[in-house]
N, C-alpha and C positions, 0 to 999 in steps of 0.2 A: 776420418776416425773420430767417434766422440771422445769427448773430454772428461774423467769421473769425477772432477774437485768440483766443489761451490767455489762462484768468487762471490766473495761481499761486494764488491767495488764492480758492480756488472757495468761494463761500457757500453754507447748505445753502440748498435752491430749494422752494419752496410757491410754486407759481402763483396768480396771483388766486384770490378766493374760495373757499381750500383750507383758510378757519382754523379752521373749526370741527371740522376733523379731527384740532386738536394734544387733546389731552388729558391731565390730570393723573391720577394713582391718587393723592394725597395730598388731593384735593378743594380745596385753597386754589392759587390762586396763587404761581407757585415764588419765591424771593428769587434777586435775581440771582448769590450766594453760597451755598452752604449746608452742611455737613458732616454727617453720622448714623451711626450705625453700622445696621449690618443687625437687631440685637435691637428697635432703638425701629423701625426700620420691620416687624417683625413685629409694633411692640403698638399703632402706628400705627391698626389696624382699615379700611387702605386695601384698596380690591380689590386683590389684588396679583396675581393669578390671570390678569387681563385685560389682553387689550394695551392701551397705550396710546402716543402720539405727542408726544411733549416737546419742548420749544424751548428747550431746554437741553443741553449738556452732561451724560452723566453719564459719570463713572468709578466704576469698582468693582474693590477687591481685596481678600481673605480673608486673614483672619487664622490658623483651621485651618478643616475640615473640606471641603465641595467644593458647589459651586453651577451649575445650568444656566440660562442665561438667553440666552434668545432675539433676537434683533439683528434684525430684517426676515428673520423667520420662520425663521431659521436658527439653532439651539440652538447655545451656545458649552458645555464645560464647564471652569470656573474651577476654579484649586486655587490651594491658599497660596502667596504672593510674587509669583502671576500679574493681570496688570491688562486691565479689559476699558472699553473708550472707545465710547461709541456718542453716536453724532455728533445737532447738533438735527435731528427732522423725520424720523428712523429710527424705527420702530415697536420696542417693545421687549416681551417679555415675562418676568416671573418665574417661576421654577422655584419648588423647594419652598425654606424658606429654615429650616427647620427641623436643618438637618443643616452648617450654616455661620454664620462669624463673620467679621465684618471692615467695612470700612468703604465710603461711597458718598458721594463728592465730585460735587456738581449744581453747574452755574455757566453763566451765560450767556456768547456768546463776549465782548461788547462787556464784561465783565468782565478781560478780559487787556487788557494794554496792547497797540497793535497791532505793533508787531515781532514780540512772541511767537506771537499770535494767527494774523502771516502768516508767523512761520518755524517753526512746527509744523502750518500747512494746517490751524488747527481744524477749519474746515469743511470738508475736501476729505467729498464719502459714500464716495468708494471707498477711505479708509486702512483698515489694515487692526484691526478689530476685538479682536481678542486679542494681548496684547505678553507673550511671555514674558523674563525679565530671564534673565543669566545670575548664576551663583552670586557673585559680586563685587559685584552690583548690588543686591540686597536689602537690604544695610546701610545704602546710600545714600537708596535707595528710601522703608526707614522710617521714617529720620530727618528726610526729608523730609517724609513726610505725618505722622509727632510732631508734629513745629514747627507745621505746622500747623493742626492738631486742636487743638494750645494755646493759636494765637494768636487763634482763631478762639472759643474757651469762655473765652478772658479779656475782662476789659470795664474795661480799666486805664489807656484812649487816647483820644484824641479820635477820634468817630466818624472823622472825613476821613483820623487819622494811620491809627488800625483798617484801612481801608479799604486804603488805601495798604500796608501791612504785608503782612496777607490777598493782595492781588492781585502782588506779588512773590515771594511764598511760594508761592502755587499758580504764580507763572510758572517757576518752579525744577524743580517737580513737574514739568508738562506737557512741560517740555523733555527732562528725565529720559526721560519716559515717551513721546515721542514717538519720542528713539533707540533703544529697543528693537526690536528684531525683531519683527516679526509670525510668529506662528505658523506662517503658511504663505509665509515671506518667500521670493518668488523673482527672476528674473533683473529688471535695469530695464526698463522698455517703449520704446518707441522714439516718436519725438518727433508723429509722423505718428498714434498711436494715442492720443498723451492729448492732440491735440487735436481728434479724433474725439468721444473720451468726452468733453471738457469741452463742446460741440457740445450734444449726445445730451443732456445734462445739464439744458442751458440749455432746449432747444426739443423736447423730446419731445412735449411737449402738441401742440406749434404741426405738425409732420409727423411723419410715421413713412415719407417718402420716402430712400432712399439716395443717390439722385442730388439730393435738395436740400441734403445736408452734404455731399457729395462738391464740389459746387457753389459752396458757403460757403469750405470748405477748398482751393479750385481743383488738385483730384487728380482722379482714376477713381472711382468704386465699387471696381473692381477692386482698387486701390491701399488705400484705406480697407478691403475685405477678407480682405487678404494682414495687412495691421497685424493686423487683430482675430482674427482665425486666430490668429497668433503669440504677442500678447499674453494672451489667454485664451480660443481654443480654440474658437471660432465664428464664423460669416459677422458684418458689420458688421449686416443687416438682422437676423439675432437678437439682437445686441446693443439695436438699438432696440426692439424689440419685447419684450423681456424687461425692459428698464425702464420701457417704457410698463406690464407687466403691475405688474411693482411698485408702482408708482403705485396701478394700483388695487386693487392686496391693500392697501396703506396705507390707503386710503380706506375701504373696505366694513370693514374691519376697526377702525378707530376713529372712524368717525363714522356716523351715521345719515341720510346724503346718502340715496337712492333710488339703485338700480344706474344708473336709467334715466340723472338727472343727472351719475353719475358721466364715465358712458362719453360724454356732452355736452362733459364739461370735459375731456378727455385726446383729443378733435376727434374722436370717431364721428358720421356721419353719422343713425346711428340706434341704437337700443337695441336692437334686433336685430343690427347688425354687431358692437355690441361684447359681446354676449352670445356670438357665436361666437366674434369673434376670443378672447376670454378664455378657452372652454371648450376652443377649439383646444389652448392653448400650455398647460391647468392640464389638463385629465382634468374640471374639473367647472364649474358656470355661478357666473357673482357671489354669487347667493342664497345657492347650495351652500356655496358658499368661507366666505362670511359668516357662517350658520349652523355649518361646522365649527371658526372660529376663536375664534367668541364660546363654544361648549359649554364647560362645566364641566370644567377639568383635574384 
């Protein structure tokens, strides 16, 4: 059954039995905290080459030189003072890390306190990826994440006070950096299309009908396709079907499900429908997809 509220506070979504698709490049279990710089995760010895699916937070920003790293198959490229946020449940990949410095904040959301949590949308998936600061903001920016790389390599508190400290200091960051501009910041959307997409979000699995969110949301199709036209530039129905695809690039890409069960759990009636429908919208079949993601970079 769809849902017809908007939430503000979208959480990221893993449908039932989707967990074995999170995975770490670090091999241990993440802390719900954590701070690094990009050198100890070069000597890490983690795959870093491979995508993987986190249930975390991560942020990353340079300190010099310049890094690509991939957000749900889509290469970002970072340069210094630039912040890059990829949400839990986003597939991520690492570029080379050879030719860059700077730092990588991991943190759970239930790590913020919840004002922050819900007046920065941690979890919204659709913010946007890359926040470039303007030249005013970088001093702020550093001193922000100083303080906190200090408070976080000190051990001078009571764990509870630590804790406490840490999790208002990264909530200063996150607000920071959630005012930023995104790279590709454009006009706002209109109220009829991000409660489409929160829709779309919730129940991709459950249909890939238009007229069942048109239904939920009590508009047209038509009216839900004029929205999505406007907001970004496609019918409603490839909106869902582009994030059903998504779905399963995440899956076959970080976990070892069978194609067959994948396209099971995103409601194909067979492994043959969803072998098309996927080859349709990608140029190539799951298998393919899977094997060109995992290859050696």
């Amino acid at each position: 059954m769809l849902v017809n509220t908007r939430q503000d506070d979208i959480s990221g979504r893993l449908f039932p039995g989707a967990a074995e698709c999170l995975a770490e490049p670090f091999g241990a279990p993440a802390p719900s905290f954590e701070i690094l710089t990009l050198s100890r995760l070069r000597a890490s010895g983690a795959a870093l080459g491979r995508p993987f699916r986190p249930d975390r937070h991560c942020l990353v920003t340079l300190t010099s030189g310049s890094l690509r790293h991939a957000v749900d198959f889509r290469e970002h490229a970072l340069a210094p003072g630039q912040w890059l946020w990829a949400r839990p449940g986003q597939v991520q990949q690492w570029g080379a890390l050879d030719r860059a410095e700077g730092t990588v904040i991991r943190f759970a959301t239930g790590f913020l306190d919840p004002d922050t949590a819900i007046g920065v949308c941690a979890d919204d998936p659709h913010a946007p990826v890359l926040r470039v600061p303007a030249a005013e903001d970088h001093a702020l920016l550093r001193a922000a994440t100083t303080q906190l790389q200090w408070e976080h390599s000190a051990d001078r508190l009571a764990p509870d006070t630590r804790r406490q400290v840490l999790r208002h200091l990264l909530a200063v960051l996150v607000l920071r950096v959630a005012s930023l501009p995104g790279a590709a910041a454009g006009a706002e959307h209109s109220e009829v299309y991000l409660s489409f997409r929160d829709a779309v979000e919730r129940d991709f699995a459950n249909t890939r009908t238009l007229s069942d969110y048109a239904e939920a949301l009590a508009c047209s199709p038509r009216t839900l396709s004029r929205a999505t036209i406007a907001a970004v530039g496609m019918p409603a129905k490839e909106f869902i079907d582009r994030r059903v695809v998504l779905e399963a690039k995440r899956m076959l890409a970080c976990s070892s499900v069978p194609a067959a069960r994948i396209g099971e759990r995103l409601g194909f009636s067979s492994a043959t429908n969803f072998n098309k429908f996927f080859a349709q919208r990608t140029g190539r079949t799951p298998i393919a997809f899977r094997s060109e993601v995992l290859a050696p970079r």
